[in-house]
C-alpha positions as CSV (number, residue, x, y, z in Angstrom):
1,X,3.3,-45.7,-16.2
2,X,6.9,-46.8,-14.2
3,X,7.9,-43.0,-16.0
4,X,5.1,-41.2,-14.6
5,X,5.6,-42.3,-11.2
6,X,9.4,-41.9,-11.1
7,X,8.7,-38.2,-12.4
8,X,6.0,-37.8,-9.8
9,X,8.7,-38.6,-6.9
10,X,11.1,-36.8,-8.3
11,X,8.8,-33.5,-8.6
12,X,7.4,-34.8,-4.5
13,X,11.5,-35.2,-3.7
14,X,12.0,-31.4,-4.9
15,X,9.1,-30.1,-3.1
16,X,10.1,-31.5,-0.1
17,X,13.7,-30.2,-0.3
18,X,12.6,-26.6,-1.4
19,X,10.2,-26.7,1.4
20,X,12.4,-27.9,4.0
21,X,15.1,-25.2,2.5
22,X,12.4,-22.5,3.2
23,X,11.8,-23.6,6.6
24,X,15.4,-23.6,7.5
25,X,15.9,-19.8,5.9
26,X,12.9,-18.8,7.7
27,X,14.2,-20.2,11.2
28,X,17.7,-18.9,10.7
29,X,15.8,-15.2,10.2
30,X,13.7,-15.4,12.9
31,X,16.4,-16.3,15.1
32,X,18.8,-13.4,13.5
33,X,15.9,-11.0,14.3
34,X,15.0,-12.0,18.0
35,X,18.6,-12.1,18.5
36,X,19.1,-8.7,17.2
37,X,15.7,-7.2,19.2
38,X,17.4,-8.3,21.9
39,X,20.7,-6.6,21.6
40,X,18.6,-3.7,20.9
41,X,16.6,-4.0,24.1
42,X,19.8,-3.5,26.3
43,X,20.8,-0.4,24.3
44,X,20.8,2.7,26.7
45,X,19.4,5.5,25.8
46,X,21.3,8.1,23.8
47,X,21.1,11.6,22.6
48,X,19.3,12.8,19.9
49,X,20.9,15.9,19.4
50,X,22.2,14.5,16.0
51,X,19.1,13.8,14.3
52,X,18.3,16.0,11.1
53,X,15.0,18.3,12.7
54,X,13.0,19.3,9.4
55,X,11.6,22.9,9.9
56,X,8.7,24.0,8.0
57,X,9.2,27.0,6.1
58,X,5.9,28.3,6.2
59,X,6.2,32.1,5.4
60,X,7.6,30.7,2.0
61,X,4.5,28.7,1.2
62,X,1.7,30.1,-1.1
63,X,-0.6,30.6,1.9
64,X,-2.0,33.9,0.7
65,X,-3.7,31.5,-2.5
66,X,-7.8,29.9,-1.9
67,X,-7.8,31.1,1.5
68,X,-11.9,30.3,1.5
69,X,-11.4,26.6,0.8
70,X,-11.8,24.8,3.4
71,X,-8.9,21.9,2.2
72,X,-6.5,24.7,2.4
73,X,-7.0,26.2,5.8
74,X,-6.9,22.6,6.7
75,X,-3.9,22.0,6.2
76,X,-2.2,25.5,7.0
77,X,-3.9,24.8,10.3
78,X,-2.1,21.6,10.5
79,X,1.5,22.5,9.5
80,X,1.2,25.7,12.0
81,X,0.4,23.0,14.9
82,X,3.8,20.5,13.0
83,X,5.6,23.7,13.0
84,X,6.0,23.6,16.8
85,X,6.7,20.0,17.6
86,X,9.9,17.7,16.5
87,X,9.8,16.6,13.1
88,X,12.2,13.8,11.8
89,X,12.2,11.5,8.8
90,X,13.2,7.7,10.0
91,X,11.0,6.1,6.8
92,X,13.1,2.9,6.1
93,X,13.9,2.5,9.7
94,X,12.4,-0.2,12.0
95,X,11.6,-0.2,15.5
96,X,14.7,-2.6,16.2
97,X,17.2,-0.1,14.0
98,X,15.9,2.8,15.7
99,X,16.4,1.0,19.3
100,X,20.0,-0.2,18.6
101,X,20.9,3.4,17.4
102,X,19.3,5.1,20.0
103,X,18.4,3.2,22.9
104,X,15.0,1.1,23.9
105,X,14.0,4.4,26.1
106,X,13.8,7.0,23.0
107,X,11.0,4.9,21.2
108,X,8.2,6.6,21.9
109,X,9.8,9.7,21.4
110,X,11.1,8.8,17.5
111,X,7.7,6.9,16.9
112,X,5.7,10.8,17.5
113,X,8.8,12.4,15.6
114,X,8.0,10.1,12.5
115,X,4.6,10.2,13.0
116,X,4.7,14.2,12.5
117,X,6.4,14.1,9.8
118,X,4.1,11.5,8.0
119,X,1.1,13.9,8.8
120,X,3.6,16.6,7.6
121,X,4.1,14.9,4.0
122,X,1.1,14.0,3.3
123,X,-0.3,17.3,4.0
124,X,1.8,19.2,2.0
125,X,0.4,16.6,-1.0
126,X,-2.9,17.2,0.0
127,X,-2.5,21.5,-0.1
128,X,-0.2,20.8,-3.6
129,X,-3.3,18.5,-4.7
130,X,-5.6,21.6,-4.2
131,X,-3.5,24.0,-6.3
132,X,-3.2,21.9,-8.6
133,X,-6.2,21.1,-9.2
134,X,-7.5,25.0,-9.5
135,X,-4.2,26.0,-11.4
136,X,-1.4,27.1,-9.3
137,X,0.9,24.4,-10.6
138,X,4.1,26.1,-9.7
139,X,3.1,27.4,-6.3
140,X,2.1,23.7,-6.0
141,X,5.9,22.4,-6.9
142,X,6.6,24.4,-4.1
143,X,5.1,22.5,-1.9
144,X,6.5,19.2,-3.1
145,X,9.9,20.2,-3.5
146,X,10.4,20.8,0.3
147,X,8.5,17.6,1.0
148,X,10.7,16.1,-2.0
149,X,14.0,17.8,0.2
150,X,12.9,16.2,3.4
151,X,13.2,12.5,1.7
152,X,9.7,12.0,1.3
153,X,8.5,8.8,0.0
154,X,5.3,10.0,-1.3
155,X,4.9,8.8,-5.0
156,X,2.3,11.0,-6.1
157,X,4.4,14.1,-4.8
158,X,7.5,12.8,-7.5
159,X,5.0,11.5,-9.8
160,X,3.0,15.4,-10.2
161,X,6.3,17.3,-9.5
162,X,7.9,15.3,-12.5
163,X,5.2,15.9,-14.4
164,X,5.6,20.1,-13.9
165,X,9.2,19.8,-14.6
166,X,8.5,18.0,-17.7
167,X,5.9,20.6,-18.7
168,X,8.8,23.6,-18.3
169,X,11.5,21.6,-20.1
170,X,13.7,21.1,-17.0
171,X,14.8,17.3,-17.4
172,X,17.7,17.6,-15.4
173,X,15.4,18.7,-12.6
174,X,13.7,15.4,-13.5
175,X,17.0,13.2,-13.1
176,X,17.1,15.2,-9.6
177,X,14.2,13.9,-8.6
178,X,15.4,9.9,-9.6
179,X,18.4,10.6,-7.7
180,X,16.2,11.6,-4.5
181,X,14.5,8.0,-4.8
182,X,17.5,6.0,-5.2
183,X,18.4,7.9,-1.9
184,X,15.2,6.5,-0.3
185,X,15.4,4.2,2.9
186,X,11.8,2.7,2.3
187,X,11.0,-0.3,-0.9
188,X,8.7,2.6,-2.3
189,X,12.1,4.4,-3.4
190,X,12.7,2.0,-6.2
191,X,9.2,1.9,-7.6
192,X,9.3,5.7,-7.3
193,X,12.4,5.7,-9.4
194,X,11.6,2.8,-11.9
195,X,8.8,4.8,-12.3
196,X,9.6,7.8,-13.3
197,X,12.8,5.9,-15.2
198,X,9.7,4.3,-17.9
199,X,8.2,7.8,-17.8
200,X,11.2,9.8,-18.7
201,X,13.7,7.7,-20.3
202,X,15.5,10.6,-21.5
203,X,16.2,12.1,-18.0
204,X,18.7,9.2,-17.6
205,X,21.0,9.7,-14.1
């Protein structure tokens, strides 16, 4: 009995510590981050000349294919209205980053830019989903090779471009495409590559 309650405190004595360890982390982060947000705050605003604008290449897009579904003019329609406002890719970047690089007053602006080019990825997935689905895998890839050149973040657009390459034999267009998620800002990077690493073990980088 004297055993079981020494090893009971000793278990309650390592709880507590771990717990008051985790309490200390988490008050030395949120001080680190309101700290930082603050810095950010009193950044002035600065030009965004330098930011890497994504243009959308319509002409070279397959929209002469299923031009009577409705999925498809759906999203031509949308990437024609994208193709006239300023698309950027800031996935991985958060409000406080984009603050302390830019200044507190471009916010709103780089919010709509990375807004656009959400809409803009996941409607060339959408359009790619379509031709796939009817058979027009490689005017598909298309598709998600520009979004895959943008930085996309998208899984399913690695996971059915993989799948094409794969299909043709290209494996070192397959190690590409792991080298483009390792290059990926946002946590869905890593599972993107891990993923495709268990799919294609032989497409090693």
């Amino acid at each position: 009995m004297t055993f079981l309650l020494l090893a009971s405190a000793v278990i309650i004595i390592l709880i507590s510590v771990n717990v008051s360890r985790q309490k200390k982390t988490k008050t030395q982060e949120d001080r680190d981050f309101w700290a930082r947000e603050q810095r950010a705050n009193s950044v002035r605003r600065k030009s965004l000349d330098g930011l890497n604008y994504i243009s959308i290449p319509l002409e070279s897009f397959p929209t002469h294919l299923l031009q009577q579904d409705e999925v498809v003019l759906e999203c031509i329609d949308t990437l024609e209205a994208l193709s006239s406002q300023k698309i950027v890719n800031l996935s991985g970047y958060t409000n406080t980053d984009l603050k302390l690089e830019y200044g507190t007053a471009n916010i709103t602006e780089l919010s709509q830019y990375d807004q656009n080019y959400t809409v803009l990825v996941r409607t060339l997935q959408k359009w790619a989903d379509v031709l796939i689905e009817t058979g027009y895998l490689e005017e598909a890839s298309v598709l998600m090779e520009f979004a895959v050149s943008t930085g996309t973040d998208v899984s399913r657009t690695y996971y059915e471009l993989a799948g094409y390459w794969a299909s043709q034999g290209e494996r070192e267009q397959i190690r590409r495409l792991k080298k483009t998620a390792a290059s990926i800002r946002s946590a869905n990077g890593n599972i993107i590559r891990h993923h495709l690493e268990e799919e294609y073990p032989d497409s090693r980088l």
